[in-house]
C-alpha positions in Angstrom: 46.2 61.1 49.9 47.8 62.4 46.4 46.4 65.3 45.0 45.0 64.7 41.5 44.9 68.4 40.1 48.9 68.5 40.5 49.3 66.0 37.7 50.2 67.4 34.4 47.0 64.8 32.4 44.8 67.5 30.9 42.1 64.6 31.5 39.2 65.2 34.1 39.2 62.1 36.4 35.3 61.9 37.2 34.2 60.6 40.2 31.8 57.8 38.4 34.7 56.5 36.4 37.3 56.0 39.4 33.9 54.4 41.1 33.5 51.8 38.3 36.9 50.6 38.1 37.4 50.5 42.4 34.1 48.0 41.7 36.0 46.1 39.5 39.1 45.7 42.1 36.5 44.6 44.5 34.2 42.2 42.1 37.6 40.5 40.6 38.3 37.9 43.4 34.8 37.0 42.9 35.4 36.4 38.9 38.8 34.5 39.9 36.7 32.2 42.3 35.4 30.8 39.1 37.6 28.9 37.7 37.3 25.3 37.8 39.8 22.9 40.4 43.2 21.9 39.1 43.6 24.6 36.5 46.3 27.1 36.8 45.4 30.2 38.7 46.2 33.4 37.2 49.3 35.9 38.0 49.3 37.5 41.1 47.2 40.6 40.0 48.4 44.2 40.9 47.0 45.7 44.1 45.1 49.0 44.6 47.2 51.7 46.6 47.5 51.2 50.3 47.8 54.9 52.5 51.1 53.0 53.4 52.0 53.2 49.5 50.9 56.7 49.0 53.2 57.6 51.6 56.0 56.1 50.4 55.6 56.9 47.0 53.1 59.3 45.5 50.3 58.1 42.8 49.4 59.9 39.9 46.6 59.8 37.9 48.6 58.1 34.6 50.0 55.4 37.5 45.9 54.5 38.3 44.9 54.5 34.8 47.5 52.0 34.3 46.3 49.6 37.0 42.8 50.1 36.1 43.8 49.5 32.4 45.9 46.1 34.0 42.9 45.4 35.7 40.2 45.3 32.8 43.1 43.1 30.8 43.5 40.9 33.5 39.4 40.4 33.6 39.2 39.7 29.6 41.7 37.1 30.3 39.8 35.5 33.2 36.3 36.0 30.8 38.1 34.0 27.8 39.4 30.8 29.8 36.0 30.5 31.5 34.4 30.5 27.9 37.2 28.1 27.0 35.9 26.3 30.2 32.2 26.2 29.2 33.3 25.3 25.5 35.2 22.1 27.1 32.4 21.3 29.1 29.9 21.0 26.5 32.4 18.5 24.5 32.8 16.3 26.9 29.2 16.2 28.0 28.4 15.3 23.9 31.2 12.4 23.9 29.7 10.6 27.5 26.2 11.1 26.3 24.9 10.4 29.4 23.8 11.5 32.8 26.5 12.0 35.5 27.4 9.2 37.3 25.8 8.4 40.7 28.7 9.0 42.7 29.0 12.9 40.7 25.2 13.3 42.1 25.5 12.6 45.8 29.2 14.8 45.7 26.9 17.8 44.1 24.4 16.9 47.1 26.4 17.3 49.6 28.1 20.0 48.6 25.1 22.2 48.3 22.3 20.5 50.5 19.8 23.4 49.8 19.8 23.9 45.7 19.2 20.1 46.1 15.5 18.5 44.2 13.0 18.2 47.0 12.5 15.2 49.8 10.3 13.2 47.2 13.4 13.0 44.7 14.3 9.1 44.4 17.8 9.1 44.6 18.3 5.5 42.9 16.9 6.9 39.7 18.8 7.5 36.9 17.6 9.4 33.5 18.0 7.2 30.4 20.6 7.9 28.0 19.4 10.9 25.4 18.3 8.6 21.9 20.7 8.0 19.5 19.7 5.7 16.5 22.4 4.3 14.3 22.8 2.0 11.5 24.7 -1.5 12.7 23.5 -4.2 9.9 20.0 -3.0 10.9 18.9 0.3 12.2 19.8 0.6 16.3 16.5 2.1 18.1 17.5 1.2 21.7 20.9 -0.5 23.0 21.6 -2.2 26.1 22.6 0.8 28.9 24.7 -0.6 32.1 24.4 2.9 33.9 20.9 3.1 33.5 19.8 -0.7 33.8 18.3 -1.3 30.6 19.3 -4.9 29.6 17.2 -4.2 26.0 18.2 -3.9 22.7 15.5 -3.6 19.3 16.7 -3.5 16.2 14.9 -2.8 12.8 15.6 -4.3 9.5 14.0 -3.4 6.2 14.6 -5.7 3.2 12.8 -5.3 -0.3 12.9 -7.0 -3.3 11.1 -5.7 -6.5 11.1 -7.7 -9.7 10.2 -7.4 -12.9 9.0 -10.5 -14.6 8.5 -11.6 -18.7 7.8 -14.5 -19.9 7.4 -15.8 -23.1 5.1 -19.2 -23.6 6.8 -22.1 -25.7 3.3 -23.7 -25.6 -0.2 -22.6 -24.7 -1.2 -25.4 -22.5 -0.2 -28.4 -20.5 -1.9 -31.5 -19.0 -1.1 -32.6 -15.5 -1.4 -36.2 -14.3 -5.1 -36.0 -13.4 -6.0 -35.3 -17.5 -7.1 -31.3 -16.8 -5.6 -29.3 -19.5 -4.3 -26.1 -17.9 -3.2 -22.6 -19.9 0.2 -21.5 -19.9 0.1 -17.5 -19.3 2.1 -15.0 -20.9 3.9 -12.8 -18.4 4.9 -9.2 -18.3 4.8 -7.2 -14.8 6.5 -5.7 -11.7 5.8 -6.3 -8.5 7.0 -6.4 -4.9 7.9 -9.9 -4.7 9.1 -9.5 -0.9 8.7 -6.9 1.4 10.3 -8.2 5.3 10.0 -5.3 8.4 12.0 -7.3 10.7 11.8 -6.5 14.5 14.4 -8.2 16.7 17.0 -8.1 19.8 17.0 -9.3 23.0 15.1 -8.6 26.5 16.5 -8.6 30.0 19.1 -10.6 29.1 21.4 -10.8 25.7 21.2 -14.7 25.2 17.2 -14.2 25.7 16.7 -13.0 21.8 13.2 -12.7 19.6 12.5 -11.7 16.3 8.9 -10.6 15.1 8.9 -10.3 10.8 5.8 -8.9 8.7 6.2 -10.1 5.0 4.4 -8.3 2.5 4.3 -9.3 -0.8 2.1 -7.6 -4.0 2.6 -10.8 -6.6 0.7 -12.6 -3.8 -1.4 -9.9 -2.3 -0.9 -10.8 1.3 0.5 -10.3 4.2 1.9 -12.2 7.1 3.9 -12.6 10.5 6.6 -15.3 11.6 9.3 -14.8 14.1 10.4 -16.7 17.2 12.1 -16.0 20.7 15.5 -17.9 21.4 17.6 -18.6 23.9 21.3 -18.7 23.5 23.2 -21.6 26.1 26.3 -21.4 24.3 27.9 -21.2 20.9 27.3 -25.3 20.7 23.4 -25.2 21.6 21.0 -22.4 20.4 17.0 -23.0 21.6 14.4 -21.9 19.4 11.0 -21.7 19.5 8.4 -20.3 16.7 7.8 -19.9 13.0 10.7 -20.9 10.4 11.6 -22.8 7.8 12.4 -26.2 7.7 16.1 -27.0 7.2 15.1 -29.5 4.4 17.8 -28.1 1.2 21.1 -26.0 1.5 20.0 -23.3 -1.0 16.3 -22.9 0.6 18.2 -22.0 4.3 20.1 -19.8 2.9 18.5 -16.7 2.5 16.3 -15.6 -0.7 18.7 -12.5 -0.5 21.6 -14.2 -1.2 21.4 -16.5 -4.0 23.3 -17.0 -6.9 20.3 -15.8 -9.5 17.3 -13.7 -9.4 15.6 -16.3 -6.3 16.0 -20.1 -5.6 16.5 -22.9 -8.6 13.4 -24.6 -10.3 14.9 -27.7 -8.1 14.8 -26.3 -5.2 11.5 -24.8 -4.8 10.3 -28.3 -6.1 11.8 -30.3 -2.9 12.8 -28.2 -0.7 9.9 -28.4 2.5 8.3 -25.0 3.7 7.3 -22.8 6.8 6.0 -24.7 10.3 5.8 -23.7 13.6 7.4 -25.5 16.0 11.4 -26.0 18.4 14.3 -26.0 16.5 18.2 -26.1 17.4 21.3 -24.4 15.9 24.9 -24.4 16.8 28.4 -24.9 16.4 29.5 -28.3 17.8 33.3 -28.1 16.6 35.1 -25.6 14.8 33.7 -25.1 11.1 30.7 -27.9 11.9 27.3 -26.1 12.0 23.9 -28.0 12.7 20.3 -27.4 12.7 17.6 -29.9 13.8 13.9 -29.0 14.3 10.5 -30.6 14.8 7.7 -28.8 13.5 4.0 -29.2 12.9 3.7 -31.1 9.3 5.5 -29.8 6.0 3.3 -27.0 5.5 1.0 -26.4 8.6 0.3 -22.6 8.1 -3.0 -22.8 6.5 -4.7 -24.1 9.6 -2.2 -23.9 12.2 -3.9 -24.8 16.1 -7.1 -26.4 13.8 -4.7 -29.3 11.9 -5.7 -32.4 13.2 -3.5 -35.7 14.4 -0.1 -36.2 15.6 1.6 -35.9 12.6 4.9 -34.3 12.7 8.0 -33.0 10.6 11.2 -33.9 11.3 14.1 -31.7 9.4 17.5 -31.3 9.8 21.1 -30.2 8.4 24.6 -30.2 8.4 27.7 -28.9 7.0 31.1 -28.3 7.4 33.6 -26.3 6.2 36.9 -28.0 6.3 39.3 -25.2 5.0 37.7 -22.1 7.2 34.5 -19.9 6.3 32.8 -20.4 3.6 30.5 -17.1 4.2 26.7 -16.6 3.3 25.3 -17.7 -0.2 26.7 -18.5 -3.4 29.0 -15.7 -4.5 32.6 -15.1 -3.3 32.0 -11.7 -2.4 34.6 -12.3 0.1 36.7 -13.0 -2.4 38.7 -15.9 -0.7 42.3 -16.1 -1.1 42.3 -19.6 -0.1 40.3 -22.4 -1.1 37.2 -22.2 0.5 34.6 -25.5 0.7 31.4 -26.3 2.4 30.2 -29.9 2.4 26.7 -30.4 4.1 23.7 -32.7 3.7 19.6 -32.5 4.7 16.8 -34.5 5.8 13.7 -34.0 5.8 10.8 -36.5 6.6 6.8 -35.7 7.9 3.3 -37.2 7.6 1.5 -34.7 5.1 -2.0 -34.9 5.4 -4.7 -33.6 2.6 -6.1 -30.7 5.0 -2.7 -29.2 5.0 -1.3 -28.9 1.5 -4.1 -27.6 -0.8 -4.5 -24.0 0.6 -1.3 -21.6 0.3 -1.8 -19.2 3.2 1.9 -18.3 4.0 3.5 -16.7 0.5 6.5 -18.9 0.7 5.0 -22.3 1.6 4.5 -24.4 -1.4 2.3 -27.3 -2.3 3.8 -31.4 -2.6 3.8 -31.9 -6.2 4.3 -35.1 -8.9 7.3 -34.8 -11.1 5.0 -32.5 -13.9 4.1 -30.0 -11.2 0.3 -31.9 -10.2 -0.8 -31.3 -6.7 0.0 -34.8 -5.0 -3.1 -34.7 -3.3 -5.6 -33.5 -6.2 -8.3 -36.0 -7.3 -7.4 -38.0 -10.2 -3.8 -37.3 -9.6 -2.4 -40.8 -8.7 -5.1 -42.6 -9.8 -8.3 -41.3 -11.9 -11.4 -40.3 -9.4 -9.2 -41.4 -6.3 -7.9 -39.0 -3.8 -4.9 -39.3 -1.3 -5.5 -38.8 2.3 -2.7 -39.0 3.8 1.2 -40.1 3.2 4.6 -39.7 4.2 7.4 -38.1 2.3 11.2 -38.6 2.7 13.3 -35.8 1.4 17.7 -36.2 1.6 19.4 -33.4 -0.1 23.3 -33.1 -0.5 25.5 -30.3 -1.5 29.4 -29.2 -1.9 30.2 -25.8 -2.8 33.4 -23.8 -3.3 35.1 -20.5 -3.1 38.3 -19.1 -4.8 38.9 -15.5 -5.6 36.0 -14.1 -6.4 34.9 -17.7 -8.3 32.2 -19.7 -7.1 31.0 -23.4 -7.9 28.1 -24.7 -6.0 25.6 -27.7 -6.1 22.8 -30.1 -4.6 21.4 -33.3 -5.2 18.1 -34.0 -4.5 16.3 -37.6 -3.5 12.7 -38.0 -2.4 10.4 -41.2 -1.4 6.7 -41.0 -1.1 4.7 -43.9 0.3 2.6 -45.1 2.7 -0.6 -43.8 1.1 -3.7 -43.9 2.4 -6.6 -43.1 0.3 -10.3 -43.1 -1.0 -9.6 -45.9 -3.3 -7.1 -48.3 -4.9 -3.5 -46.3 -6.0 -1.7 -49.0 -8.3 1.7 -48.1 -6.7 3.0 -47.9 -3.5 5.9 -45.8 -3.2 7.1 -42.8 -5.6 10.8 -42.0 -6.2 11.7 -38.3 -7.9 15.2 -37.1 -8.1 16.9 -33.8 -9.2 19.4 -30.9 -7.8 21.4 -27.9 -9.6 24.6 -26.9 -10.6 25.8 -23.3 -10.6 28.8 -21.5 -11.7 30.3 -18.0 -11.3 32.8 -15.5 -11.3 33.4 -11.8 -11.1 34.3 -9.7 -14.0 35.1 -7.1 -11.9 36.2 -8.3 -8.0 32.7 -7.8 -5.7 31.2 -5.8 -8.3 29.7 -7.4 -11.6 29.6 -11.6 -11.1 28.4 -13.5 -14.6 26.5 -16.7 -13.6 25.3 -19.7 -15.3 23.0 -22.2 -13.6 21.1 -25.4 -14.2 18.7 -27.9 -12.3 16.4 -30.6 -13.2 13.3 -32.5 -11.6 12.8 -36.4 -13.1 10.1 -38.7 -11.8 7.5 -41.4 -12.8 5.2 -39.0 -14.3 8.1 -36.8 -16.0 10.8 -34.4 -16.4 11.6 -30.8 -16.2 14.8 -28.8 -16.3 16.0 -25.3 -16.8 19.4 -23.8 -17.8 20.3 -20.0 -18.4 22.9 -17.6 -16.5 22.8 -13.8 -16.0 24.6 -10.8 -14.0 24.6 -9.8 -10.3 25.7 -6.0 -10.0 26.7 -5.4 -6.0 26.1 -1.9 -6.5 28.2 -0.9 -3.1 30.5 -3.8 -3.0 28.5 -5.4 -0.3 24.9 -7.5 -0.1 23.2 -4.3 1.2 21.9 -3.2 -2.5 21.7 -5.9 -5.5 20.8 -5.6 -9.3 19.8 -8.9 -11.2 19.5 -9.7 -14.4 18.6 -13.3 -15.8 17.6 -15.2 -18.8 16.6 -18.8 -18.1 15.3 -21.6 -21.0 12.7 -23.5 -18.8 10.8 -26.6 -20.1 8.0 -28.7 -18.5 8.7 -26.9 -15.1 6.9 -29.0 -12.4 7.9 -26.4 -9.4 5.1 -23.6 -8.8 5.7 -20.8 -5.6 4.1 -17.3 -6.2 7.5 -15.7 -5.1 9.3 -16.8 -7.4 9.0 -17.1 -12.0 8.2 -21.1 -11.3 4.5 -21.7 -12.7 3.4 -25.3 -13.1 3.7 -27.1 -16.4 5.5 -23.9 -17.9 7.9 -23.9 -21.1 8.9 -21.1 -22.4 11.4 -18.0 -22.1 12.1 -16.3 -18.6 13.3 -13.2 -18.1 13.7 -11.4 -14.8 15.4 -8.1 -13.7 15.2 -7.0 -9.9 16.7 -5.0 -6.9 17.0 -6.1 -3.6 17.8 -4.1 -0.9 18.7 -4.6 3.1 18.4 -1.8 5.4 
């Protein structure tokens, strides 16, 4: 043993501080046991003093200081790569974002059979992943999970469009074709003129899709559901069943979001058909050919849905093609195509409308069969005075040819429609009706997918007269995308025989329109 009092340090060595650092000789192996597999083990630390040592070579009381002060370095190191350690850890377990695998759980088990959960534990379980909502076109609630075996996804989209409306009569009052004189309202107000919460994605299976929509509207103070549930075969064959429109006109399929103007021509809401349950179709049969064929319940069935009565039924389809490569969605190039860009396509639309169906308006978007000065086909006195039609069938072809160059657009439709085969309360002196019509519409951007200038046009003629509009405005694609849109338009309308609560289309109306809105898609 050395003798402590023999060396020269004037410092007292107590007996509690030689005690401490021995306990940390002894509890450092312990501390070293920690660090994970595969990472570098530290330097061969320095070893306490053997009596073999002491005999050799004599210790002094600066020579243990210095190991003990080795020591406590040593043990600061060890303490800083096992934060390091812990700080990894915690990364990695952010980035995977979800529960160790099953393998990792039955290694931990049988490497320490008694810290395990108890007997009633079921091993084959496996905790969801923690919730992480994102935005993807739509906000992400829940997404498909291989590990865990949830074959879901739901999805949430939020689309608003608020409007604000003024009109300006050119005349006070109209007559339609049954002799009522009707007033012609000024106009001044805001409103809500679509509000869509759209719930979709896909259940036990990704081709086994649904949506489920609640529209909301404030001009028409109502509210309603559509959707449907679809399965996917393959990119040529698409099955749908539920509530949708009828693919009667290019511009009405196309979504209200993305037309060229502040919502859907004066031609279009005049002939395009409406709203029905019932199967439809979609796909892509060759490359740049797209289809959609569907057989629903009558033109407009929604006002009494399971009560309608016979065996009536709409027929609707359409086609297009796009010879030069994609065309895109709507009627602006905000793609802003370098190459030509066309889309050729035609529609057909034929059904049995009977009178139950067509007077009420229950779904906001439906609209009623009208004569060429915007009277209700089947309103007494309308085809003939004091008789009322029954029942009839109406033939709608639509064809349209659009293009795309650079941030210029050029789009159009042509409208034909047949209705015959009327069956009524008395003698009609007629037995078919022929109306025609369509719109043209130009644009371009002053400012590539920012600011577009528009001009547009469409027209209605028929035996019991003629309407058209013309006027142009600005679209303002506030972040270069469809997500958030500003509208402005000014449109010239005279004897306007199209009338839809969504949109500034009032039967019989002349006058000055003008309409600001925003739409935006969350």
């Amino acid at each position: 043993m050395f003798d402590v009092s023999s060396h020269p340090d004037p410092r007292p060595i107590s007996a509690t501080r030689i005690s401490s650092r021995l306990f940390s000789i002894f509890l450092l192996p312990l501390i070293g046991g920690g660090v994970v597999r595969g990472e570098e083990p530290p330097s061969v630390l320095p070893l306490p003093l053997t009596s073999k040592d002491s005999a050799e070579k004599p210790a002094t009381a600066l020579d243990v200081d210095e190991r003990f002060r080795l020591l406590e370095s040593r043990l600061n190191e060890l303490e800083h790569v096992n934060e390091n350690l812990r700080d990894e850890n915690r990364r990695l377990a952010e980035q995977v974002g979800r529960p160790q695998s099953q393998e990792a759980v039955e290694s931990v088990r049988d490497a320490d059979p008694d810290g395990w959960a108890p007997e009633e534990f079921n091993p084959t379980y496996v905790a969801p992943a923690p919730w992480h909502p994102r935005f993807d076109e739509g906000f992400v609630l829940l997404e498909p999970d291989a590990i865990a075996g949830q074959p879901f996804q739901l999805k949430v989209n939020v689309v608003s469009q608020f409007r604000y409306t003024n009109l300006s009569p050119g005349r006070k009052t109209w007559t339609d074709a049954a002799g009522t004189t009707r007033p012609i309202a000024e106009r001044s107000d805001f409103e809500i003129q679509r509000n869509y919460l759209a719930l979709k994605g896909f259940a036990f299976d990704p081709r086994l899709q649904f949506n489920a929509t609640l529209l909301g509207s404030s001009a028409a103070n109502k509210v309603a559901w559509f959707g449907w549930i679809n399965y996917e075969f393959s990119k040529r064959f698409n099955l749908f069943g539920g509530f949708w429109k009828l693919p009667g006109s290019r511009e009405w399929y196309e979504s209200y979001t993305a037309t060229q103007g502040v919502d859907r021509t004066m031609a279009t809401t005049f002939f395009r058909p409406n709203m029905t349950g019932g199967v439809w179709a979609t796909g892509e049969l060759f490359k740049d050919f797209h289809y959609v064929a569907k057989i629903g319940n009558a033109l407009n069935s929604s006002p009494l849905n399971a009560s309608r009565k016979g065996f009536g039924m709409a027929y609707s389809g359409t086609v297009w093609w796009e010879p030069l490569g994609s065309f895109g969605p709507g009627f602006s190039d905000l793609e802003y195509h370098d190459k030509l860009a066309v889309r050729i396509g035609t529609s057909q639309t034929t059904a049995r409308d009977d009178r139950q169906l067509d007077p009420a308006q229950a779904f906001p978007e439906n609209t009623q069969t009208r004569l060429s000065d915007g009277t209700p086909v089947f309103e007494t006195g309308a085809l003939a005075p004091g008789v009322t039609l029954l029942r009839q069938t109406s033939m709608t072809s639509a064809f349209d040819l659009g293009f795309k160059w650079r941030g210029l657009s050029l789009t159009g439709e042509y409208y034909l429609r047949w209705l015959g085969d009327f069956q009524a309360n008395g003698r009609i002196p007629f037995d078919t009706l022929y109306d025609n019509g369509g719109y043209i519409q130009a644009a371009g951007f002053l400012v590539p997918r920012k600011y577009e200038l528009f001009v547009r046009s469409s027209y209605v003629s028929g035996r019991f007269g003629t309407g058209h509009e013309v006027g142009g405005g600005l679209n303002w694609f506030v972040y270069q995308n469809r997500n958030v849109r500003g509208t402005f338009e000014v449109l010239q309308i005279l004897h306007s025989p199209a009338d839809n609560i969504l949109t500034g289309y009032r039967a019989g109306e002349t006058g000055t329109l003008i309409q600001a809105q925003v739409i935006t898609i969350f």
